[in-house]
N, C-alpha and C positions, 0 to 999 in steps of 0.2 A: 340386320345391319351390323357392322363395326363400329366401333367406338373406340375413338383415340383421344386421351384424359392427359394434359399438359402435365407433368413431373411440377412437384415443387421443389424447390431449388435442395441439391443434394441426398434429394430420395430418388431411388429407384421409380421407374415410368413404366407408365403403359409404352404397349406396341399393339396394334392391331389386329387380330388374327386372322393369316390370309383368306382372299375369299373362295368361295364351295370351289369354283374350279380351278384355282391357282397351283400354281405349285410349289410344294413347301420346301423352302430352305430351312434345313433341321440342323442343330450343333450334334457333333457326334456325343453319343451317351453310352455308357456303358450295356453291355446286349442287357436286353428286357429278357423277361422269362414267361413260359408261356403252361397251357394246359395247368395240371393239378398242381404243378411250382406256383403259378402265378396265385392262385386261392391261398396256398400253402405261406407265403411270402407278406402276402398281404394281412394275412391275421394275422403273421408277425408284428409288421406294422400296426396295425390294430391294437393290438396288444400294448404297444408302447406308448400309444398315443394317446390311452385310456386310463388316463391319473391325474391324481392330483396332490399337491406340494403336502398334502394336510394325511392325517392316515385315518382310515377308512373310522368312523364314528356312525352314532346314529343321523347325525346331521353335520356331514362334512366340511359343508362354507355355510358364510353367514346366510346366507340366503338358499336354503337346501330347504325341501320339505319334503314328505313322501306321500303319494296320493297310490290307493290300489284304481287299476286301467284294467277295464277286464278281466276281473278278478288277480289280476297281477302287482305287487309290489313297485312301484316306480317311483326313481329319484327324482326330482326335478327342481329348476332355480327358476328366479324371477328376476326381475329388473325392471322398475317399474317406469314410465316415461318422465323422462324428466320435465319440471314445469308444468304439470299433468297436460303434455302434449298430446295431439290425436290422429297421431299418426299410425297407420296400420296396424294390429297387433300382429307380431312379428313369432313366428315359430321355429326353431333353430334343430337341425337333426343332424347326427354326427354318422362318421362311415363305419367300415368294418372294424369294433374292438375300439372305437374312441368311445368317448364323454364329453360331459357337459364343461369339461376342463378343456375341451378343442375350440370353445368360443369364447375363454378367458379375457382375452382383449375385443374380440367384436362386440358380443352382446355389450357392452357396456357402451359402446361408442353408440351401439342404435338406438337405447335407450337412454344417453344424453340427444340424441338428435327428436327424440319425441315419441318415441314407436316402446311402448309394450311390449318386452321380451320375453320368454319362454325357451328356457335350454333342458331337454332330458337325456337319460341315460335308457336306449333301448334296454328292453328284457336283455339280461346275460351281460350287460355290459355296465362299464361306471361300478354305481353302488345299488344297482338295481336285481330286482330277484334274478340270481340264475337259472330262470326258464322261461323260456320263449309267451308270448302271447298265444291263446288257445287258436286264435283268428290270426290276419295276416295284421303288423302294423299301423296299414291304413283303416281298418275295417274299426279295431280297437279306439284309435285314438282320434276320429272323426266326431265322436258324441264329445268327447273332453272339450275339442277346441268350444263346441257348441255350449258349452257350460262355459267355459272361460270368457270368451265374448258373444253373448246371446246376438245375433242377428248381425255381427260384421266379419265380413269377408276376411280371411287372413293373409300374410304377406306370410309366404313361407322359402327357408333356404335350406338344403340338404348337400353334405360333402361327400364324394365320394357312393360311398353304397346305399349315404341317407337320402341321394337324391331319386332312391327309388322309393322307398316311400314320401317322398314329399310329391312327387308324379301320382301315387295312387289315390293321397288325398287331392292332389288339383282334377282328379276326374270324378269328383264329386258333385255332384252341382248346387250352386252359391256357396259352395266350400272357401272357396280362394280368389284374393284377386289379384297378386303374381307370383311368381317363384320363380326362385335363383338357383341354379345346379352349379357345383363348383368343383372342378375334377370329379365330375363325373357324369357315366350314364343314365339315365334313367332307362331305358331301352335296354334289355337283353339282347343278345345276339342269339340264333337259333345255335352255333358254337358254345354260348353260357349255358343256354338252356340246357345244355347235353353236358356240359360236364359238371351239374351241379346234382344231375341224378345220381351218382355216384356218390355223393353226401346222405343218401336218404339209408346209406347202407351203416349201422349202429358199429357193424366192426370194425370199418375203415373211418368212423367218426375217431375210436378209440383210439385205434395206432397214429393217427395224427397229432390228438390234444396229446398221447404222452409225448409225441415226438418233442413238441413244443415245448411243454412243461419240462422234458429233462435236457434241453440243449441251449434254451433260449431264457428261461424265464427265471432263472438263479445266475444268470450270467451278464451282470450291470455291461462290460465291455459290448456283449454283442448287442446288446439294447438299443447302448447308444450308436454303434453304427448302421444299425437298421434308423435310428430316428435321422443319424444325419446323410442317409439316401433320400428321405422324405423331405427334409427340411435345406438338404444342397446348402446347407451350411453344420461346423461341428455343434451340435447340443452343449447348452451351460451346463453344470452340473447341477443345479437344480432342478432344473426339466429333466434330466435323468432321474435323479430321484422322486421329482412328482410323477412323472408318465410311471413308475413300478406301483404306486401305492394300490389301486382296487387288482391287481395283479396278484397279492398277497390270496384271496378270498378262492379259497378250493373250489375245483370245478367249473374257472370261469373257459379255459380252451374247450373243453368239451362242451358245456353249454350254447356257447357259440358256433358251434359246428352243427349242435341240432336245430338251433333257430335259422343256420343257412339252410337247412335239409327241408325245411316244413313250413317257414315263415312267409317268405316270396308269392307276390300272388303273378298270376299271370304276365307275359310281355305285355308294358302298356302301349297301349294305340294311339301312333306318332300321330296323327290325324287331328286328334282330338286334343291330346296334348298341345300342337300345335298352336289352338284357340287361345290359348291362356297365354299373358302378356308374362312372357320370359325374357332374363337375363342369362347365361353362362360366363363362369368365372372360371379362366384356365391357367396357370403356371406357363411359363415359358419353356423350364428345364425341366418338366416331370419327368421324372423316371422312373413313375410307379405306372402309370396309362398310357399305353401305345398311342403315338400320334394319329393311328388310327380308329380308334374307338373316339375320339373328338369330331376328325371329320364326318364319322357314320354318322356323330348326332346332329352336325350340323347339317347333310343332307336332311334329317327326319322330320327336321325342327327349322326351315327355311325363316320366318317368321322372326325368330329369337334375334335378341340381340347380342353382341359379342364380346370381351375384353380381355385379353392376354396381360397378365402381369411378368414385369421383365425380371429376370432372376429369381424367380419365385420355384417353388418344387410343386410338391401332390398337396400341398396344405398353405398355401396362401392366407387364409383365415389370418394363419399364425405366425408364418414368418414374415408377412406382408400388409398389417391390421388397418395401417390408414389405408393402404391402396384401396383393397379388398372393402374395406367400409363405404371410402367416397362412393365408388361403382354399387354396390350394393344399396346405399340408400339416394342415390341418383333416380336408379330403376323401382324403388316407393315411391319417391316422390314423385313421378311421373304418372304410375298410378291412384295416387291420391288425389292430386290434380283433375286426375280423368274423370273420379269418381265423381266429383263435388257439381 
């Protein structure tokens, strides 16, 4: 279903995203890019969107700790519920080349609303080890939640490329009791799947992460106009300067190029996925995902519920934090509800 969420006065509002077989009126955008650009462009983005204001420490925010996952070094933050509310514990996963600096303003809003937060920095990314999980994402961090909160279901939201492993954990069973995908697929296309085999190749991993490293990553100007494609608005200069800081840490493009080569586990199974009470959160103006990779999901995913935020880009989260909030702890609380 749809969901259309009244504006409060002088913010930005929903609009509803049309339905499966409608036909979309789209504002013109500038051309998308496709094949090994599209990968290529998007770890740009990644890249920029994975910092934070603070420079890289053993414990970068007040609330940073590091747990090894899988024999793996990992970043991660807490927010505990405010009021010791009890409401879902909440697990927050960022896309290609972000961190736990991409939920700055939501996790804090979930966690005054009652919900138990959790934000990390995948392998390769944030301030976490440059190297991938031995396992796929989901496989690894399935026992954690299980340590985290012994015997309750998790509310999980994933942006962009986190929303595939947050799919591979909801096919867990009594893993989850909803998830939110937000800009993004969880669903490969048999298209991705082909052109990510080409990553699994170590030399064209190399001639990439230099590309990046010598064009993109000593170069604050182009940063910031890759950040204000994403964000459809110009970047302050501090969010310039915080998105560069885990950027400093050698090896982090190339890392990230073997975690896309070897991390991914199989397309998951719209079917099933389907079962689990979902939201999707979409930008209006993205121009980092094809209007059609939205509608695939929503063929796959009949089920789900829907909400377009207006003026928004590929990261909503962040330029959009009450919208993106209200709607996201809407769809807790309705599973909470359910549960009880």
């Amino acid at each position: 279903m749809d969901l259309t969420i009244p504006a409060t006065k002088g913010a930005d509002h929903y609009v509803p995203f049309p339905k499966r077989n409608a036909a979309m009126t789209l504002r013109p955008h500038p051309a998308r890019c496709n094949g090994a650009m599209t990968l290529l462009r998007s770890l740009l983005l990644g890249l920029c969107l994975a910092g934070s204001a603070q420079a890289a420490a053993s414990e970068p925010f007040a609330n940073s700790r590091f747990e090894t996952i899988d024999g793996v070094r990992v970043h991660l933050r807490q927010w505990p519920a405010a009021g010791g509310g009890s409401g879902c514990p909440v697990l927050l996963v960022h896309g290609l080349g972000g961190s736990t600096f991409s939920f700055r303003e939501l996790a804090p809003a979930l966690a005054a609303a009652g919900h138990p937060v959790w934000a990390l920095d995948l392998p390769a990314y944030g301030y976490s080890d440059r190297v991938p999980f031995p396992r796929t994402a989901g496989l690894a961090l399935g026992p954690w939640l299980q340590a985290q909160a012994p015997g309750r279901p998790w509310c999980l939201l994933g942006h962009s490329m986190g929303t595939r492993v947050v799919a591979e954990l909801a096919l867990q069973p009594g893993r989850v009791r909803s998830v939110v995908y937000v800009a993004g697929n969880p669903i490969l296309s048999p298209r991705e799947l082909r052109s990510r085999e080409r990553y699994r190749s170590p030399r064209f991993r190399r001639f990439i992460a230099g590309l990046v490293e010598s064009r993109y990553l000593d170069n604050p100007e182009r940063i910031a106009g890759l950040i204000e494609r994403a964000y459809n608005r110009e970047p302050r200069p501090e969010e310039v300067a915080g998105y560069l800081a885990p950027l400093q840490t050698p090896g982090t493009a190339l890392a990230i190029l073997t975690g896309y080569s070897a991390q991914w586990p199989p397309a998951a199974d719209a079917a099933r996925l389907d079962r689990v009470p979902t939201l999707v959160v979409w930008g209006e103006d993205d121009r980092w995902v094809k209007p059609e990779v939205a509608q695939r999901l929503r063929g796959d995913l009949p089920s789900a519920r829907w909400v377009t935020i207006a003026g928004a880009g590929h990261a909503p989260m962040e330029t959009h934090p009450a919208q993106t909030a209200e709607a996201v702890l809407e769809q807790f609380k309705r599973q909470d509800l359910a549960a009880r």
